[in-house]
Structures are given as C-alpha cells and as structure tokens.
C-alpha positions in Angstrom: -16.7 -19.1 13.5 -16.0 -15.3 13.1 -12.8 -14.9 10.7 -10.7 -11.5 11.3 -9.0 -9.5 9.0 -5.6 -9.8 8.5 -4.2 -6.0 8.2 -2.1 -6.0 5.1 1.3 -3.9 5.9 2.7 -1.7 3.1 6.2 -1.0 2.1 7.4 2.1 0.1 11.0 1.8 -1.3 13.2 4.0 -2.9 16.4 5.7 -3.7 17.5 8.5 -1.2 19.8 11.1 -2.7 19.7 12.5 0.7 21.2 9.4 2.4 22.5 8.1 -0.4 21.2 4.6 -0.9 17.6 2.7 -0.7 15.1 3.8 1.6 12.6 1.3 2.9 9.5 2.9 5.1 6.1 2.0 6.0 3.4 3.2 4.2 -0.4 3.9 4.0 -2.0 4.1 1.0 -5.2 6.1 2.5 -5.7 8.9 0.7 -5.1 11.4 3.5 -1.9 10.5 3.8 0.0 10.4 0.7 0.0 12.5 -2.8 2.0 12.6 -6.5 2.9 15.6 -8.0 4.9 16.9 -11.4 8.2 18.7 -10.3 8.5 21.6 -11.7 12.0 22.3 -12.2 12.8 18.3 -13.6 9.3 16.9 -14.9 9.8 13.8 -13.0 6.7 12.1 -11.2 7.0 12.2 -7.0 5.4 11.4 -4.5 4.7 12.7 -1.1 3.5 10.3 1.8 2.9 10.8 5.8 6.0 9.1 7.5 5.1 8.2 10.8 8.5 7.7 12.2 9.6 11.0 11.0 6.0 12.5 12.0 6.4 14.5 8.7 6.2 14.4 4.8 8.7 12.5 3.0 8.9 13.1 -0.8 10.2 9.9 -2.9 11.5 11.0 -6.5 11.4 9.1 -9.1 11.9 4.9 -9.3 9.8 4.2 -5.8 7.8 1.4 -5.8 5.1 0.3 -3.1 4.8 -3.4 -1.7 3.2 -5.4 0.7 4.8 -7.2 3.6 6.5 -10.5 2.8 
C-alpha cells in the first residue's frame, strides 16, 4: 500500500505596526518566495515573503516567527 504525503502547512506570525496587532498568514518557505534583509535606516533583521492573499510582498519586521499548522 502506497502512503501519500501529507503537505505540511506553514504559518508566519507577527506584529503589524500597520494594523496594529498580530498578523497571522500563510507561508512558503521555498526559496522563490521569501527573503531577509538588514534595514538600513534601523539595523533590525526582516523579512520579505510572497503573500498569496495580497498577491504581493509583505515585509515582517522584527519578532516574526514561522510555524507549522496545528
């Protein structure tokens, strides 16, 4: 009997200064689609990911964390 793969879902959460409180969004961690960088102006660590939803880049600052589905 042929077992399938179970697709593991991943979760990227943050704070939004934009909105104003924690962002949870989908994520894929393929290469492709997502990126960290320096800021210039602040030093701090980001990161840049595809968002789907949005159909555009989404940059996280600072304090994100990525997860898998519960």
């Amino acid at each position: 009997m042929r077992q399938e793969k179970k697709k593991v879902a991943f979760y990227i959460k943050y704070y939004s200064e934009k909105d104003g409180k924690m962002i949870k969004r989908p994520y894929d961690p393929h290469y492709e689609l997502q990126h960290e960088f320096i800021a210039k102006s602040s030093g701090n660590l980001c990161k840049r990911y595809w968002d789907q939803k949005k159909n555009d880049w989404r940059t996280a600052k600072r304090g994100w964390q990525i997860m898998t589905a519960k």
